[in-house]
PDB file of N, CA, C, O and CB in Angstrom:
ATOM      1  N   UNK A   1     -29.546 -35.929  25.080  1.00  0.00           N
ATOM      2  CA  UNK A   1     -28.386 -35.761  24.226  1.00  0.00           C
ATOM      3  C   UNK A   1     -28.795 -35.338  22.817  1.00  0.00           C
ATOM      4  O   UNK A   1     -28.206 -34.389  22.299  1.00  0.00           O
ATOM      5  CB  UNK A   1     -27.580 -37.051  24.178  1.00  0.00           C
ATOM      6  N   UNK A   2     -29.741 -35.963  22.180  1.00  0.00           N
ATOM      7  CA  UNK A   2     -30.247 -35.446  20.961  1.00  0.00           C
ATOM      8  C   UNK A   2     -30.837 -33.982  20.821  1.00  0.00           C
ATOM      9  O   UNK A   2     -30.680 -33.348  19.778  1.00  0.00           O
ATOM     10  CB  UNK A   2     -31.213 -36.322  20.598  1.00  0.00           C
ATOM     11  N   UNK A   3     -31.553 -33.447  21.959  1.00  0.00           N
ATOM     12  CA  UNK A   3     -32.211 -32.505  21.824  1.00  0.00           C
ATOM     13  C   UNK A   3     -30.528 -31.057  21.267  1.00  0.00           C
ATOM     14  O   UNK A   3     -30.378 -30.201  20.396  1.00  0.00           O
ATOM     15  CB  UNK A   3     -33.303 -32.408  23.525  1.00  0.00           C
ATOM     16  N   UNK A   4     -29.597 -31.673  22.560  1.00  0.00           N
ATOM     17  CA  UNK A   4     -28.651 -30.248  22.472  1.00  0.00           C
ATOM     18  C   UNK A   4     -28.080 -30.483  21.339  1.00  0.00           C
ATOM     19  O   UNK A   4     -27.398 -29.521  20.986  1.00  0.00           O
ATOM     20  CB  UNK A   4     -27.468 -29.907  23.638  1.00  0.00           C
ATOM     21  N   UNK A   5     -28.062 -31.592  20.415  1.00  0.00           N
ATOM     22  CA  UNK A   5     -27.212 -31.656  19.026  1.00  0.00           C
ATOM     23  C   UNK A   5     -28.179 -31.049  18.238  1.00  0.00           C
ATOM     24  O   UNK A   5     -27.618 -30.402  17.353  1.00  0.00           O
ATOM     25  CB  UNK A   5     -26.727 -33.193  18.398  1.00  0.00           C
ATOM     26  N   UNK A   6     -29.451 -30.971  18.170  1.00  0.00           N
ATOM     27  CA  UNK A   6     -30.318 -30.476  17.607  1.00  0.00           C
ATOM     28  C   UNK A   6     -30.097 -28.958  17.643  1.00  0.00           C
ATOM     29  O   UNK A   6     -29.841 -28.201  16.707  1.00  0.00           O
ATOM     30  CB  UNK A   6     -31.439 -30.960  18.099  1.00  0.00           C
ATOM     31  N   UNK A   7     -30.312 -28.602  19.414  1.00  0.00           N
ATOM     32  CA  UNK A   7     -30.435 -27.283  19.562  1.00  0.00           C
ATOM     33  C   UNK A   7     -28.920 -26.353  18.381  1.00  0.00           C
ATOM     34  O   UNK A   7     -29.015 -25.440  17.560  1.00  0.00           O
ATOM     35  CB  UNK A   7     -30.336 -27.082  21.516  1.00  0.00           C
ATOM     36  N   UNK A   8     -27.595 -27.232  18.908  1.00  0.00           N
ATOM     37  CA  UNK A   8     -26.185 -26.635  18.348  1.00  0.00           C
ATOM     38  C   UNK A   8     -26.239 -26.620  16.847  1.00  0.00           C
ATOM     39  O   UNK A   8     -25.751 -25.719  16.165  1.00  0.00           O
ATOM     40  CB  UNK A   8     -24.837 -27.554  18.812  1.00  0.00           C
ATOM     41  N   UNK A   9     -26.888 -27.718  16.354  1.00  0.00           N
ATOM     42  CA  UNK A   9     -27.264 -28.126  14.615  1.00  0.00           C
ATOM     43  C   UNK A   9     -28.062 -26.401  13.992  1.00  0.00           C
ATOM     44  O   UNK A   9     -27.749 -25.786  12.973  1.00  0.00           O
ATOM     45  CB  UNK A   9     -28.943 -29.963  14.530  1.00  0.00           C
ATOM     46  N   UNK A  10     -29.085 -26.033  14.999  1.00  0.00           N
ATOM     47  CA  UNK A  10     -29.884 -24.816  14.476  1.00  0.00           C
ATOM     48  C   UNK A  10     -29.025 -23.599  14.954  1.00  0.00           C
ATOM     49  O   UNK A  10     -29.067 -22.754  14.060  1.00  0.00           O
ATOM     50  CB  UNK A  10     -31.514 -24.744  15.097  1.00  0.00           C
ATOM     51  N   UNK A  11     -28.454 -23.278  15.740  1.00  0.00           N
ATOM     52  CA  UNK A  11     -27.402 -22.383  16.316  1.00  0.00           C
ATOM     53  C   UNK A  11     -26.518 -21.739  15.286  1.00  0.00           C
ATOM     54  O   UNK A  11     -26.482 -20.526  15.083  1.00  0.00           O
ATOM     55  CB  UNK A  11     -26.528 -23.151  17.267  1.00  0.00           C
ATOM     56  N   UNK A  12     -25.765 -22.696  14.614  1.00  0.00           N
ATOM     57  CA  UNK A  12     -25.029 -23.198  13.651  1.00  0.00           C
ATOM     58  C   UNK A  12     -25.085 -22.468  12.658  1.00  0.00           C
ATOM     59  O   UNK A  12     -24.255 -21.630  12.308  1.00  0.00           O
ATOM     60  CB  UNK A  12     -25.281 -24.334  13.344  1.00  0.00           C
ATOM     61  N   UNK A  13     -26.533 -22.888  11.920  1.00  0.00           N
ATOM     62  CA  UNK A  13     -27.061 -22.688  10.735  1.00  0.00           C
ATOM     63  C   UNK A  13     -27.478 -21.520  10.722  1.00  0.00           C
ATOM     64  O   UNK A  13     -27.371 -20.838   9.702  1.00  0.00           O
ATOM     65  CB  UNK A  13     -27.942 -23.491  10.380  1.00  0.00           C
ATOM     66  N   UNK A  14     -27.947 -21.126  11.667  1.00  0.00           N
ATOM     67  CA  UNK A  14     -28.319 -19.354  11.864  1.00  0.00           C
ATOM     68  C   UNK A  14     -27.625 -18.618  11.985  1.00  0.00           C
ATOM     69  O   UNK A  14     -27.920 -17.469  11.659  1.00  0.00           O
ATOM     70  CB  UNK A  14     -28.946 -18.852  12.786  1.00  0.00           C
ATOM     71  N   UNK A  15     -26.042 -18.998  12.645  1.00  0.00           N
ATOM     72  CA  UNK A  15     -24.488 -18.258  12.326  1.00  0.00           C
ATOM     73  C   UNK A  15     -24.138 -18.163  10.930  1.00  0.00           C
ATOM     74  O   UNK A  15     -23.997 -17.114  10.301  1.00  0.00           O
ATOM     75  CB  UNK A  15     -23.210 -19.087  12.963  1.00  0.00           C
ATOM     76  N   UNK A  16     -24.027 -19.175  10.555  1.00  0.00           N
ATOM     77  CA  UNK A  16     -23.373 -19.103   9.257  1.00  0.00           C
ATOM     78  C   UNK A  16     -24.952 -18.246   8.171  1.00  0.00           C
ATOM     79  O   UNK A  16     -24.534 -17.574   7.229  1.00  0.00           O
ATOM     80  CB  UNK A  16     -22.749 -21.134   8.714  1.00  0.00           C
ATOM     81  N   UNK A  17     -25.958 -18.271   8.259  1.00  0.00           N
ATOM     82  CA  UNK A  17     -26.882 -17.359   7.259  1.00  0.00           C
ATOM     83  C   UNK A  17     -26.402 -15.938   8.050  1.00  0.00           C
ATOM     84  O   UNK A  17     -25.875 -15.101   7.318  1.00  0.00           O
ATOM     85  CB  UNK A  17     -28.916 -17.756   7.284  1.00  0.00           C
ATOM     86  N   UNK A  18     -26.509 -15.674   9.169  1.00  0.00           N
ATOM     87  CA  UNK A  18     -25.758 -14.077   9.494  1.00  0.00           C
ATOM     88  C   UNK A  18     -24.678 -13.923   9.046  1.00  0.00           C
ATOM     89  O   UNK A  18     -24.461 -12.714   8.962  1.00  0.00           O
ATOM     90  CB  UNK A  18     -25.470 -13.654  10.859  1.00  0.00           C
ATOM     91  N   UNK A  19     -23.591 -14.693   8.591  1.00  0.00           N
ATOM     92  CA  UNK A  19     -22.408 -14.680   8.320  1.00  0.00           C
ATOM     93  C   UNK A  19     -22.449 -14.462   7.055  1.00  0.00           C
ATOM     94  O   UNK A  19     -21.502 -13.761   6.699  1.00  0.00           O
ATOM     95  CB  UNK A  19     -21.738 -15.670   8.700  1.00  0.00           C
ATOM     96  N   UNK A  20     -23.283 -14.824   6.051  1.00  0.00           N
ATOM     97  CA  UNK A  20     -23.199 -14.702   4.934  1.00  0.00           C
ATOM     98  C   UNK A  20     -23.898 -13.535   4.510  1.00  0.00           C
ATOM     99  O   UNK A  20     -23.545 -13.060   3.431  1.00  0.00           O
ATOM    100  CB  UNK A  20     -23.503 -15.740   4.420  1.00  0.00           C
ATOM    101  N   UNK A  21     -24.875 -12.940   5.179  1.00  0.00           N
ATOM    102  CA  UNK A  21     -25.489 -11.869   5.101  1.00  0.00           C
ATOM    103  C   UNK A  21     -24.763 -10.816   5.173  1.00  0.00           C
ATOM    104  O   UNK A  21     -24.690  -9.981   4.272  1.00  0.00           O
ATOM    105  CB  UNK A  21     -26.322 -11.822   5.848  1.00  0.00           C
ATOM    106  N   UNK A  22     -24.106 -10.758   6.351  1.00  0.00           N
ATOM    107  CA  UNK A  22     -23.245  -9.886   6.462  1.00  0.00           C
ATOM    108  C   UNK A  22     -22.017  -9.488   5.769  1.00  0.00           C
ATOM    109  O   UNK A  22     -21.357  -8.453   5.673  1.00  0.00           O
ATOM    110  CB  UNK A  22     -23.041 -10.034   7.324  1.00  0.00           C
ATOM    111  N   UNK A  23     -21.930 -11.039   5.188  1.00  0.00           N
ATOM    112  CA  UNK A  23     -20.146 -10.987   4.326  1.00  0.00           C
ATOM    113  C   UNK A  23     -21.373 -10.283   2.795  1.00  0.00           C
ATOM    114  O   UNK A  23     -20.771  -9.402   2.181  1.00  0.00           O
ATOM    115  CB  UNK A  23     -18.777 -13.544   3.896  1.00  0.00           C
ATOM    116  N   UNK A  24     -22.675 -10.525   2.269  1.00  0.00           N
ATOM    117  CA  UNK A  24     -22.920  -9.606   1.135  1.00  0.00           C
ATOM    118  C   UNK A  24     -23.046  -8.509   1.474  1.00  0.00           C
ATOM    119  O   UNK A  24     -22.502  -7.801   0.626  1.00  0.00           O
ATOM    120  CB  UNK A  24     -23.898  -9.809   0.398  1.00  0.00           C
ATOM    121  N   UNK A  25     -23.489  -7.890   2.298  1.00  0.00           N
ATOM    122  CA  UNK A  25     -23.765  -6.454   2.898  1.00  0.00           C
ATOM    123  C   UNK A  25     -21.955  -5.696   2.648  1.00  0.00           C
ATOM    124  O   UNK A  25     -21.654  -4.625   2.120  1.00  0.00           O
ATOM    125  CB  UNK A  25     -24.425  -6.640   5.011  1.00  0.00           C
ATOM    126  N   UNK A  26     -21.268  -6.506   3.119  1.00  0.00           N
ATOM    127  CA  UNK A  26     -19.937  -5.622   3.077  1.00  0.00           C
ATOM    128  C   UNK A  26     -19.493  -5.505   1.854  1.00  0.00           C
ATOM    129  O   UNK A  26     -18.852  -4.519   1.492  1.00  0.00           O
ATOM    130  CB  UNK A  26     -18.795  -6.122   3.853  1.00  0.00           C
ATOM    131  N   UNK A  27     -19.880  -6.830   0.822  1.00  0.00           N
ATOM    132  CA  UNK A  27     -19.224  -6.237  -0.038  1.00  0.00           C
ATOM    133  C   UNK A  27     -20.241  -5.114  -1.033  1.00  0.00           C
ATOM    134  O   UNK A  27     -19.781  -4.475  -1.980  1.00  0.00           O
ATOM    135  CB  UNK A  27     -18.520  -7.399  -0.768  1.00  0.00           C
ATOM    136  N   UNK A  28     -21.274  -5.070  -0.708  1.00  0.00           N
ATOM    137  CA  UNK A  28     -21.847  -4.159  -1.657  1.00  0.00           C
ATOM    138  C   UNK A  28     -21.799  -3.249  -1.014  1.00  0.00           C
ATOM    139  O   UNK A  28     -22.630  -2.486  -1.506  1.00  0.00           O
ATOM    140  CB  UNK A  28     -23.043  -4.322  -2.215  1.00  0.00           C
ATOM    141  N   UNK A  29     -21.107  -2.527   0.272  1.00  0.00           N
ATOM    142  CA  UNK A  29     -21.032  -1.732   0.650  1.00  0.00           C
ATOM    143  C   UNK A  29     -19.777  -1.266   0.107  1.00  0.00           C
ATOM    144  O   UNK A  29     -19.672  -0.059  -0.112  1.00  0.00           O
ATOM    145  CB  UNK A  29     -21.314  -1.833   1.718  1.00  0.00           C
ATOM    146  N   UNK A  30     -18.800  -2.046  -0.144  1.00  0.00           N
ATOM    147  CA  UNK A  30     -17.431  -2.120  -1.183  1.00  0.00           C
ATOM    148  C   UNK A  30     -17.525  -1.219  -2.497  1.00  0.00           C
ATOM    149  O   UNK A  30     -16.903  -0.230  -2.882  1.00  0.00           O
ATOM    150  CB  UNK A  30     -17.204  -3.753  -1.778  1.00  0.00           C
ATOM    151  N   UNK A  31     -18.360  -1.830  -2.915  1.00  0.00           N
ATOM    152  CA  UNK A  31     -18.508  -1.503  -4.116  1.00  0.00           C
ATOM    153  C   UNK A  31     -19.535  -0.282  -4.350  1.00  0.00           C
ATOM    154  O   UNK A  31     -19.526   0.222  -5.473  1.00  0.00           O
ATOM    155  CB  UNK A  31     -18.845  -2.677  -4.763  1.00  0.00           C
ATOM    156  N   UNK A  32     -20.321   0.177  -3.492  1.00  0.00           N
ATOM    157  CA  UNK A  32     -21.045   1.908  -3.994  1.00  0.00           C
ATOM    158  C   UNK A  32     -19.787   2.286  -3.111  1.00  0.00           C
ATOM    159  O   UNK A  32     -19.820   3.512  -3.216  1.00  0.00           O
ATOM    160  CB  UNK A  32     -23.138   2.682  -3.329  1.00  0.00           C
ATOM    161  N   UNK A  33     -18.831   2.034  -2.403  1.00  0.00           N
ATOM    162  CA  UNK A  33     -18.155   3.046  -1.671  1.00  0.00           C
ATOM    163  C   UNK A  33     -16.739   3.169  -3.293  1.00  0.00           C
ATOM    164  O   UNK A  33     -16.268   4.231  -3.699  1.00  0.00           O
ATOM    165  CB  UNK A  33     -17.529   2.312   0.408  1.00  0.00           C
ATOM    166  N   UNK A  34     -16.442   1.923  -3.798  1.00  0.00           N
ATOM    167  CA  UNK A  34     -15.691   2.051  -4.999  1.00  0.00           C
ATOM    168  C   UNK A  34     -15.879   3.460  -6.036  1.00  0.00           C
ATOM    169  O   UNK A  34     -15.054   4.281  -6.437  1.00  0.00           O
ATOM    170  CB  UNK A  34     -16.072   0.775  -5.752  1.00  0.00           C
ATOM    171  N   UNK A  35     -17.476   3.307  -6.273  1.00  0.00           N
ATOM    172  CA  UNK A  35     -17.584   4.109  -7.056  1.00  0.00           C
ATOM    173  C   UNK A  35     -18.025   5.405  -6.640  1.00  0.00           C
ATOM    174  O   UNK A  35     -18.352   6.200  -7.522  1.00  0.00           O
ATOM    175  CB  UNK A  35     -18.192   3.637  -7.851  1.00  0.00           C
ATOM    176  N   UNK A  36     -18.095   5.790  -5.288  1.00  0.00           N
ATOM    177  CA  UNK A  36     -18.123   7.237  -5.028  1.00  0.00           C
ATOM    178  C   UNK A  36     -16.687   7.813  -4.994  1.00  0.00           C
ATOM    179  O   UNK A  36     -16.378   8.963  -5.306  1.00  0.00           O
ATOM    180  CB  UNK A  36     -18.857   7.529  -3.677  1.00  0.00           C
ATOM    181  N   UNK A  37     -15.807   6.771  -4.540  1.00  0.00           N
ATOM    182  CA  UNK A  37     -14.504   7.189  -4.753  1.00  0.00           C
ATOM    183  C   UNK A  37     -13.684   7.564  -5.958  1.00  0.00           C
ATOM    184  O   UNK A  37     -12.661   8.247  -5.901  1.00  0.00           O
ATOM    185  CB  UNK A  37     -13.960   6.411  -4.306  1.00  0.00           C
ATOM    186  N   UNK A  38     -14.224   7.051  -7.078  1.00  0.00           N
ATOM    187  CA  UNK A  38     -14.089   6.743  -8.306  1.00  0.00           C
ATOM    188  C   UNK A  38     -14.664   8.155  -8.778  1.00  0.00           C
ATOM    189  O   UNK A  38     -13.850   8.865  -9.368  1.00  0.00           O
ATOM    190  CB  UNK A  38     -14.796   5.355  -8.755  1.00  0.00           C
ATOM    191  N   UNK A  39     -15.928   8.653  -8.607  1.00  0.00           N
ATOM    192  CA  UNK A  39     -16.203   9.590  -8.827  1.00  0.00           C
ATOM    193  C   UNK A  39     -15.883  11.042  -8.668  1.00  0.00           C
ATOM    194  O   UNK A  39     -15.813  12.005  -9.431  1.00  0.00           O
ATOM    195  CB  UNK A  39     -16.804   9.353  -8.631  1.00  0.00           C
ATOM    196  N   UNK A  40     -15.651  10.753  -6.884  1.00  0.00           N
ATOM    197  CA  UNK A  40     -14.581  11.912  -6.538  1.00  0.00           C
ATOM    198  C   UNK A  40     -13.130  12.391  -6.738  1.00  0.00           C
ATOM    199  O   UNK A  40     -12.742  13.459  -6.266  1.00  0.00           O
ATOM    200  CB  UNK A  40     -14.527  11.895  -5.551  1.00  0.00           C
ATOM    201  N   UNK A  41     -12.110  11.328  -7.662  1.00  0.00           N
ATOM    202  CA  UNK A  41     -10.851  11.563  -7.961  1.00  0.00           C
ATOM    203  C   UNK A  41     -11.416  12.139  -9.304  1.00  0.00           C
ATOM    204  O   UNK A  41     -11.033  13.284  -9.542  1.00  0.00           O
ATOM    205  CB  UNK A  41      -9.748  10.303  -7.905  1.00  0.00           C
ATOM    206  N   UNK A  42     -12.217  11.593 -10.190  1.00  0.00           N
ATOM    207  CA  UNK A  42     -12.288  12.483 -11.365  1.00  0.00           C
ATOM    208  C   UNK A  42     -12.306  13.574 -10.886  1.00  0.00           C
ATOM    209  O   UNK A  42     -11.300  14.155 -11.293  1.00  0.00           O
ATOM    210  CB  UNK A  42     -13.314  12.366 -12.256  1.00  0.00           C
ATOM    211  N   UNK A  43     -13.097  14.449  -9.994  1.00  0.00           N
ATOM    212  CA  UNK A  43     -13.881  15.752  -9.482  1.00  0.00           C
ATOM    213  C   UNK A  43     -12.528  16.322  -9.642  1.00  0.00           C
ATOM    214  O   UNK A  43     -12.395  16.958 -10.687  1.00  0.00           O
ATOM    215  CB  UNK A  43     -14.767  15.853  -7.817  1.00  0.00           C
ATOM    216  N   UNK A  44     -11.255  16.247  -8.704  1.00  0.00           N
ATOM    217  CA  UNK A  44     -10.313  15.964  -8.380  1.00  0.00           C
ATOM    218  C   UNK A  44      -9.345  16.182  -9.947  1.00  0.00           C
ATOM    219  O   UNK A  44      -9.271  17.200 -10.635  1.00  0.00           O
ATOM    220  CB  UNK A  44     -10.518  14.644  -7.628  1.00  0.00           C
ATOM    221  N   UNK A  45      -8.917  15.314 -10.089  1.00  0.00           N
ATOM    222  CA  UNK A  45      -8.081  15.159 -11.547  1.00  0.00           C
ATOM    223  C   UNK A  45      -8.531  16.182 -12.118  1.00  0.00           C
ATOM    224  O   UNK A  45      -7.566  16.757 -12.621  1.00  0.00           O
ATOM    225  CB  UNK A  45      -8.284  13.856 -12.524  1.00  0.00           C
ATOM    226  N   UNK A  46      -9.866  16.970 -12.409  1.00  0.00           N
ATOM    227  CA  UNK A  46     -10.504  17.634 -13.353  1.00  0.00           C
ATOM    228  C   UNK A  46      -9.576  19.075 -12.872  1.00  0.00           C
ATOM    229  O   UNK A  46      -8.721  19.733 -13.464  1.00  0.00           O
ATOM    230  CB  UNK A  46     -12.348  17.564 -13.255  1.00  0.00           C
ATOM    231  N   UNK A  47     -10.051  19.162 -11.842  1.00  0.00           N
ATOM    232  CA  UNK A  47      -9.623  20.337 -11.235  1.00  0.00           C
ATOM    233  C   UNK A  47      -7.880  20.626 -11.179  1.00  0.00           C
ATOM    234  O   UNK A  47      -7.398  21.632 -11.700  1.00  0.00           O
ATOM    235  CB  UNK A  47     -10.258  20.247  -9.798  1.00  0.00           C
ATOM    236  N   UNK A  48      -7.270  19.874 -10.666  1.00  0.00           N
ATOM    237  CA  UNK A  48      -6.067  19.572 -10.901  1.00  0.00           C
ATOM    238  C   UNK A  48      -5.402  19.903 -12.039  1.00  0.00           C
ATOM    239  O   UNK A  48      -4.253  20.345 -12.020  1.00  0.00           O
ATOM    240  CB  UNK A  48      -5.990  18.516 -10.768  1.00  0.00           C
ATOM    241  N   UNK A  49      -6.227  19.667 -13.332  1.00  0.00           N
ATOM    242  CA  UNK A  49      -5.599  19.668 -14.935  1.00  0.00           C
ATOM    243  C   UNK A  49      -5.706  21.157 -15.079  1.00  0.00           C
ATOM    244  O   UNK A  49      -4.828  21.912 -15.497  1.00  0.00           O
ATOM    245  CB  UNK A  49      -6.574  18.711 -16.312  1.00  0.00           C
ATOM    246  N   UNK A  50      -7.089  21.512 -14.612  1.00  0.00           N
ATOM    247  CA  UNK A  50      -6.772  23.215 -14.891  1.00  0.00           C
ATOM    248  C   UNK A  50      -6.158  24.287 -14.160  1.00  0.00           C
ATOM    249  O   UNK A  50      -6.008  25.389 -14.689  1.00  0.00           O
ATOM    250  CB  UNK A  50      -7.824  23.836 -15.032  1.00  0.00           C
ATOM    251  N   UNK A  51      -5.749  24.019 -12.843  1.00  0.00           N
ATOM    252  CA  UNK A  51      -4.669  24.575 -11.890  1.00  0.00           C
ATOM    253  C   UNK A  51      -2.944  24.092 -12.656  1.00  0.00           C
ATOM    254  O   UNK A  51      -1.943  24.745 -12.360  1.00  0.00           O
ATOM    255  CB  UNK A  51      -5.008  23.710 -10.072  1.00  0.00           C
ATOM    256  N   UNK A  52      -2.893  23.094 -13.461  1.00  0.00           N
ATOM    257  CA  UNK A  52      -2.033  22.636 -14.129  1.00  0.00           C
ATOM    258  C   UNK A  52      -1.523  23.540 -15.405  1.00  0.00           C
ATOM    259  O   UNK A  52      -0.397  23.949 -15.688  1.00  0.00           O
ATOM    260  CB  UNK A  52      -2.513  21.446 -14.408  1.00  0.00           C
ATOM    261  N   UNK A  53      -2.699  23.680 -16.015  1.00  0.00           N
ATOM    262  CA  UNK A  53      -2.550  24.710 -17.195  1.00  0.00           C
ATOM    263  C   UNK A  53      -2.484  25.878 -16.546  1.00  0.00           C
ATOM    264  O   UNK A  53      -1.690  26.557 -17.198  1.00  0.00           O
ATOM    265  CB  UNK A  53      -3.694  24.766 -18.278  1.00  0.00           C
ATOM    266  N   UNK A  54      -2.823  26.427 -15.735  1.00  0.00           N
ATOM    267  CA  UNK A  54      -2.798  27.976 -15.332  1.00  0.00           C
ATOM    268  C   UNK A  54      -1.422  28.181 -15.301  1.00  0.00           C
ATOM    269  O   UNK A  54      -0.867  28.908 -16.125  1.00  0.00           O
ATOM    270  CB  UNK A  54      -3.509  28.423 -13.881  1.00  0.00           C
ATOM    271  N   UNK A  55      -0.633  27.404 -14.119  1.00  0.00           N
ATOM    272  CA  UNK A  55       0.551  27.900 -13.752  1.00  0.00           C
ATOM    273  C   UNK A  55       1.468  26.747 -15.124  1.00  0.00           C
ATOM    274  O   UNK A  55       1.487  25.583 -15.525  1.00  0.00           O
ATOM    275  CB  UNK A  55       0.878  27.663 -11.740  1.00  0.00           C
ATOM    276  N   UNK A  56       2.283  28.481 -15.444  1.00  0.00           N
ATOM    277  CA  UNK A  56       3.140  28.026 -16.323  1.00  0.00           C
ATOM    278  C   UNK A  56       4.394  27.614 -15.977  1.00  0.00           C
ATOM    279  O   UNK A  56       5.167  28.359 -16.578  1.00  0.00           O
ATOM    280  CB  UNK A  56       3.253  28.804 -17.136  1.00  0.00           C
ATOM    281  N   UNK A  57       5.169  26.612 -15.154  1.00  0.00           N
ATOM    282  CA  UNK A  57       6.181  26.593 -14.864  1.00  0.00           C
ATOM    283  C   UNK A  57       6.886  27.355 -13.825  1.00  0.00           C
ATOM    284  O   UNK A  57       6.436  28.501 -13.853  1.00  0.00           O
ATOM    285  CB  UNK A  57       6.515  26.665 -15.719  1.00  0.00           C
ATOM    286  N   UNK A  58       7.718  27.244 -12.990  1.00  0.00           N
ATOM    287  CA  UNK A  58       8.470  28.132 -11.866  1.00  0.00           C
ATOM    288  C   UNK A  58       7.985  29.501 -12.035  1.00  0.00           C
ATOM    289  O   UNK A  58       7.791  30.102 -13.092  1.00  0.00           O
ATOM    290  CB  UNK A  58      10.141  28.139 -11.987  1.00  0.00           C
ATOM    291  N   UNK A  59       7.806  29.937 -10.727  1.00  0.00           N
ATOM    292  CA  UNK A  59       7.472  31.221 -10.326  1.00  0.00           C
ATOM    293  C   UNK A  59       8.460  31.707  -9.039  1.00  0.00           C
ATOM    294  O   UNK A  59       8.469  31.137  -7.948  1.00  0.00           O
ATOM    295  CB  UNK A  59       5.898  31.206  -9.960  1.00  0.00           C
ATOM    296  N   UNK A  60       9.115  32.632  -9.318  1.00  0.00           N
ATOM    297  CA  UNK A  60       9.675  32.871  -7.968  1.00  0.00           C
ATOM    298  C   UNK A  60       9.138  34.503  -7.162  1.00  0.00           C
ATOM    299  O   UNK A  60       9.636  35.628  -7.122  1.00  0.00           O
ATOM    300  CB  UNK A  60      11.455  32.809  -8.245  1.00  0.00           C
ATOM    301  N   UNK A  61       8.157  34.012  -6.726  1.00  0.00           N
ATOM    302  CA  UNK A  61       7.348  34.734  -5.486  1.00  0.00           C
ATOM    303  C   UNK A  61       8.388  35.402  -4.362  1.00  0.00           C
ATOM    304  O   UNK A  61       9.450  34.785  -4.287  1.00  0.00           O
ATOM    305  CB  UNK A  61       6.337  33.502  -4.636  1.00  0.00           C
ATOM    306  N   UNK A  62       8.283  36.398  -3.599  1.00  0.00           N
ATOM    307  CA  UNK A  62       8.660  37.252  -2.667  1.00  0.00           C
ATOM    308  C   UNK A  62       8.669  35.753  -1.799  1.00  0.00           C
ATOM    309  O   UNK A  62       9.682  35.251  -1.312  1.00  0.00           O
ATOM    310  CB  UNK A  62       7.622  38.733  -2.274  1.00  0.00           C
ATOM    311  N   UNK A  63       7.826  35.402  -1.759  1.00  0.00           N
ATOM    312  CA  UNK A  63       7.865  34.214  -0.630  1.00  0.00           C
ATOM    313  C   UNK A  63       9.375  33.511  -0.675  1.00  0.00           C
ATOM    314  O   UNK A  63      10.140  33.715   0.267  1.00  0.00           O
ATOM    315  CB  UNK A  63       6.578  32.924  -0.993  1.00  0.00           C
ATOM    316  N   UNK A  64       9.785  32.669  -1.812  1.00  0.00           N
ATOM    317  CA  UNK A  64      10.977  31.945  -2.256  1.00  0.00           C
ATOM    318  C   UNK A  64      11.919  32.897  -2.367  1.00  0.00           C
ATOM    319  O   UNK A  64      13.032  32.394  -2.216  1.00  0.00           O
ATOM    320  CB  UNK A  64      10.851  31.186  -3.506  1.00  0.00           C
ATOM    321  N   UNK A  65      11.953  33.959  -2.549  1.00  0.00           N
ATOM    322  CA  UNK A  65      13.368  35.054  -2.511  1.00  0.00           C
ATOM    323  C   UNK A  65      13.485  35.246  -1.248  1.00  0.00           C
ATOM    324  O   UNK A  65      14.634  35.566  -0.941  1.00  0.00           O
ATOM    325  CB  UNK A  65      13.306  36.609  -3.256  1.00  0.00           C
ATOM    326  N   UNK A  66      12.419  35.152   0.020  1.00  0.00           N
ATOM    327  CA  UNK A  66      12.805  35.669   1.314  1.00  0.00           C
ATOM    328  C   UNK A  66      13.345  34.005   1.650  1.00  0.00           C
ATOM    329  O   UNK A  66      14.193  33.880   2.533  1.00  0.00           O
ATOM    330  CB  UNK A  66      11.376  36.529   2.405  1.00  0.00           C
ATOM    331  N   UNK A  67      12.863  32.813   0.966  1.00  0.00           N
ATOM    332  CA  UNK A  67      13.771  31.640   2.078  1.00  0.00           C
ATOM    333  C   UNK A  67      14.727  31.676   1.128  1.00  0.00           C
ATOM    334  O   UNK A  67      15.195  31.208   2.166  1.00  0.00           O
ATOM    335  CB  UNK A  67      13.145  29.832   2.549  1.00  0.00           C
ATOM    336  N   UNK A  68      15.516  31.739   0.246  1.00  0.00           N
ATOM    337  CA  UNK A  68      16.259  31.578  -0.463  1.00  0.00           C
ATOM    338  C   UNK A  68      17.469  32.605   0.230  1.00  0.00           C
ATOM    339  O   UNK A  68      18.638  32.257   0.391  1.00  0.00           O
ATOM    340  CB  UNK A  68      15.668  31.731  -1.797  1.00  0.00           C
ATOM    341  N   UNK A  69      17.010  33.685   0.525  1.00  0.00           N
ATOM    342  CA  UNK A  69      17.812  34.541   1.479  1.00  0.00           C
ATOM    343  C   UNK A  69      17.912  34.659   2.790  1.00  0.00           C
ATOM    344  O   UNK A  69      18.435  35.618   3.356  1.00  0.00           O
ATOM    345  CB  UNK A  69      17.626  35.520   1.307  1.00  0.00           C
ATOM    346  N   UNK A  70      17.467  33.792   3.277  1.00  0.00           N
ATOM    347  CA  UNK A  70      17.043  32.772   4.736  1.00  0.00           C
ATOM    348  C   UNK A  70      18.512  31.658   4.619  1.00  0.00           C
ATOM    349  O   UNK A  70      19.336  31.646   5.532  1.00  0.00           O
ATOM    350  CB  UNK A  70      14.990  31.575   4.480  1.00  0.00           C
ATOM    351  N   UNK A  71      18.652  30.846   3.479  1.00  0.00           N
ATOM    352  CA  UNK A  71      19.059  29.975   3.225  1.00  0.00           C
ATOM    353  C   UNK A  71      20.749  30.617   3.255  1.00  0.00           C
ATOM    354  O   UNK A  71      21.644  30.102   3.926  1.00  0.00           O
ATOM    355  CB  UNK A  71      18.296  29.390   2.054  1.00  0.00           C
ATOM    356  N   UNK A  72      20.909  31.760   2.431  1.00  0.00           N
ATOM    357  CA  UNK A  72      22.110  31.822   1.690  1.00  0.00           C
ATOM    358  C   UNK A  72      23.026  32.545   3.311  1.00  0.00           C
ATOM    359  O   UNK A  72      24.249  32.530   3.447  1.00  0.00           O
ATOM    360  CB  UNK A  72      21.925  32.997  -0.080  1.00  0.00           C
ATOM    361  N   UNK A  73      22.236  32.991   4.128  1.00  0.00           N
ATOM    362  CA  UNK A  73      22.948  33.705   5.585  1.00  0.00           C
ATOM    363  C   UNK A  73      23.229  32.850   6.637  1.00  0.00           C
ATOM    364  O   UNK A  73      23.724  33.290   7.675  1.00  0.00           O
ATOM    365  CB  UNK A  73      22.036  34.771   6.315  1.00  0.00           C
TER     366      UNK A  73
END
């Protein structure tokens, strides 16, 4: 009887150190994945601001006059 409380006692203890290993592994996997993400919306935003400035406001393209006259028939 002692031996299997022993054996379940070390079982145990070797779950819970994988458990904790694993719960740091995820989160520092959290966190470089935070900041690649972080990095790539700037990339993003950057690009965005100057497609922003280019177009000045409404454009009505051949494209929007053909649904617009799609629309009105």
């Amino acid at each position: 009887m002692i031996k299997d409380k022993t054996r379940f006692t070390a079982n145990r203890r070797i779950f819970l150190k994988g458990a904790a290993a694993t719960g740091g592994a995820a989160a520092l996997t959290a966190a470089s994945a935070a900041n690649l993400i972080d990095e790539e919306a700037q990339e993003v935003t950057s690009t965005d601001a100057v497609d922003s400035k280019a177009s000045k406001g409404y454009h009505e393209t051949q494209h929007i006059k053909d649904y617009y006259r799609i629309l009105r028939s």
